[in-house]
N, C-alpha and C positions, 0 to 999 in steps of 0.2 A: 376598294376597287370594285369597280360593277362589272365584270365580267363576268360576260351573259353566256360564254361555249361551255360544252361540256371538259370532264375531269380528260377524255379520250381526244379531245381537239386539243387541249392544251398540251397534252403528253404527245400526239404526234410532234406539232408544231416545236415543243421543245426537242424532239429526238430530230428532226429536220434542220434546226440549229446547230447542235452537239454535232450531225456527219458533217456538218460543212466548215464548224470549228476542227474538226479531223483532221481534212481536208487540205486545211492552211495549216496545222501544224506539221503532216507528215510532206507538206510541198517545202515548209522551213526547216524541216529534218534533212531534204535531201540537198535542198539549200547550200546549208553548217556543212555536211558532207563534203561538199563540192569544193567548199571552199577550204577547209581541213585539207583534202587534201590537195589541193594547188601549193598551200604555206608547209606541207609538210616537202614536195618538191621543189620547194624554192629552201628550203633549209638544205637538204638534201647539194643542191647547187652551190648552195653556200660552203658549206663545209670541203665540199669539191675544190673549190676554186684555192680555200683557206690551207687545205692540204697543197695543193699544186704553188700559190706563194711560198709558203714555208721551204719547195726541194729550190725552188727557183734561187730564192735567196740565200740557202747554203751550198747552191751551185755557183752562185754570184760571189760568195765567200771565197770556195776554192781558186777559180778564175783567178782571182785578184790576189792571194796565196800565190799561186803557183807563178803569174806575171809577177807579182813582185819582186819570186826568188827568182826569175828569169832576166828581171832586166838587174836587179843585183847582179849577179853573176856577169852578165855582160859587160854592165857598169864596172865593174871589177877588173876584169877582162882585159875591158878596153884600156884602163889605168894604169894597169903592170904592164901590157906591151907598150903603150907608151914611156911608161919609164922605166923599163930597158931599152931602149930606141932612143932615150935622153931627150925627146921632144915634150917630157911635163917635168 
């Protein structure tokens, strides 16, 4: 290699490189950050949501428990007065 600068141009010139490789790494540092934390709030949402299905559907459970003893019951109801009434 023929380079003609001195030992002191080269070593600037390298450490002029090295800040500017810094540079781009602490801008990709803060980057990853940004994004780390968007995907940790959107976990955060998720679980939210995964929790709130879960009462929803053993809310959806009960409902349909409790409507099914109710129209039993009705269903029933309706049966016996009819036949005592001799109309079934």
């Amino acid at each position: 290699m023929n380079d003609k600068r001195s030992y002191r141009d080269i070593v600037l010139d390298l450490e002029k490189h090295l800040v500017e490789y810094n540079v781009h790494i602490v801008y990709i540092g803060n980057h990853l950050k940004n994004i780390d934390s968007h995907l940790n709030r959107l976990n955060e949402r998720t679980s939210d949501c995964e929790v709130s299905t879960a009462r929803a559907g053993i809310n959806v459970k009960w409902i349909i428990r409790i409507g099914g003893g109710l129209f039993t019951i009705l269903a029933g109801g309706t049966a016996l007065v009819l036949k005592i009434f001799g109309v079934y």
